[in-house]
N, C-alpha and C positions, 0 to 999 in steps of 0.2 A: 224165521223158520222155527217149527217146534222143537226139533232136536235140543236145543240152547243156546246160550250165548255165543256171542263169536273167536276166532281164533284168529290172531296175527300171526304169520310165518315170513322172519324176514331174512331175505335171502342176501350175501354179502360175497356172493365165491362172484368171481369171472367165467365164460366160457372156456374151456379147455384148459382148467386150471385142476387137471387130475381129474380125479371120477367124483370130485363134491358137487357140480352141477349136477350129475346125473342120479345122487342122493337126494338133491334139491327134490328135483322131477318126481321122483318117487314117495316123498314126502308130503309134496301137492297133489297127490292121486288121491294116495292116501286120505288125506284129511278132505278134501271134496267128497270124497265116500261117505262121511261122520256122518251128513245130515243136520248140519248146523252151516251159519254162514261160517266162511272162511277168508278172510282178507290176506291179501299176498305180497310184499314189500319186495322189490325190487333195487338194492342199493347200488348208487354207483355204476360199473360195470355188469353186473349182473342183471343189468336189464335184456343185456345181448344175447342172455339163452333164449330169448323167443323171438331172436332173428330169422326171419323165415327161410333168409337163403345159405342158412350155415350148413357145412356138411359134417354129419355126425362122425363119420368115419375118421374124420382127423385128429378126431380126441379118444377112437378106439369107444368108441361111445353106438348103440345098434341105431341104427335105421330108424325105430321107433320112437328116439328121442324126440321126435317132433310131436308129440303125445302133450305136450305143452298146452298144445288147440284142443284137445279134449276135454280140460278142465269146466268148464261152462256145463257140458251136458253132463258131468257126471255132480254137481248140487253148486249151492249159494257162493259163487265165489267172484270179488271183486282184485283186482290186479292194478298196485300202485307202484310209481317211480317217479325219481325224481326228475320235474321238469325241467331243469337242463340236459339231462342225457336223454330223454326222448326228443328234446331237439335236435341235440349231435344226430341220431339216430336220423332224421329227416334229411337233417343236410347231408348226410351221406348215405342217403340215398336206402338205406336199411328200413326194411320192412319187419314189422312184429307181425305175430302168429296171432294173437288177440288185442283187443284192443286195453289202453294201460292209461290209467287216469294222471296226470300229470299234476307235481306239487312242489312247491320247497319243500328241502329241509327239514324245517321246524314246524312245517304242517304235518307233513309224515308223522314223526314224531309224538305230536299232539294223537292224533288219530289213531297208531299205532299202540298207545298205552289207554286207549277210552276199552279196548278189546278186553275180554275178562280174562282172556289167556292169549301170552304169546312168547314164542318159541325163536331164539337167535342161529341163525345157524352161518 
């Protein structure tokens, strides 16, 4: 992208762990808007905010949080997690809202700090 280099945003909350997922959310809007690639770190638990069958209303959280799947059309953004928990994710049966490249650990990592900026949250 001409905008500039890339940014890493890695995301570390759980689903319905208070209103930091939905900080998350608005932070990847956000930064898809820049006009630069945007890479998006999924750790741990935090893979399950882009469970497609969660209901937002349990976390006091609007309707619209499912704004997750809009990322793509709004610029460059690729969406990482770790490939063990998009397996859990499989075997039980949970659906993601985009699709989420799968990695260990230490590949993340790697890849995560090649980005010229990124952001812990």
């Amino acid at each position: 992208m001409s905008g500039g280099p890339s940014l890493a945003l890695i995301f570390r909350a759980a689903p319905y762990g208070g209103r930091a997922p939905r900080a998350d959310l608005d932070l990847a809007l956000a930064a898809a808007a820049l006009d630069r690639a945007v890479e998006i770190y999924l750790l741990g638990p935090a893979l399950l905010q882009l469970a497609a069958s969660r209901s937002p209303e349990a976390a006091e959280l609007p309707a619209g949080y499912r704004a997750w799947a809009a990322l793509p059309e709004l610029g460059d953004v690729t969406l990482f997690a770790e490939q063990d928990w998009i397996d859990r994710c499989g075997e039980a049966g949970i659906d993601l809202l985009l699709p989420v490249r799968g990695l260990d650990p230490d590949e993340l990592a790697i890849r995560w700090r090649r980005c010229r900026q990124a952001l812990v949250v």
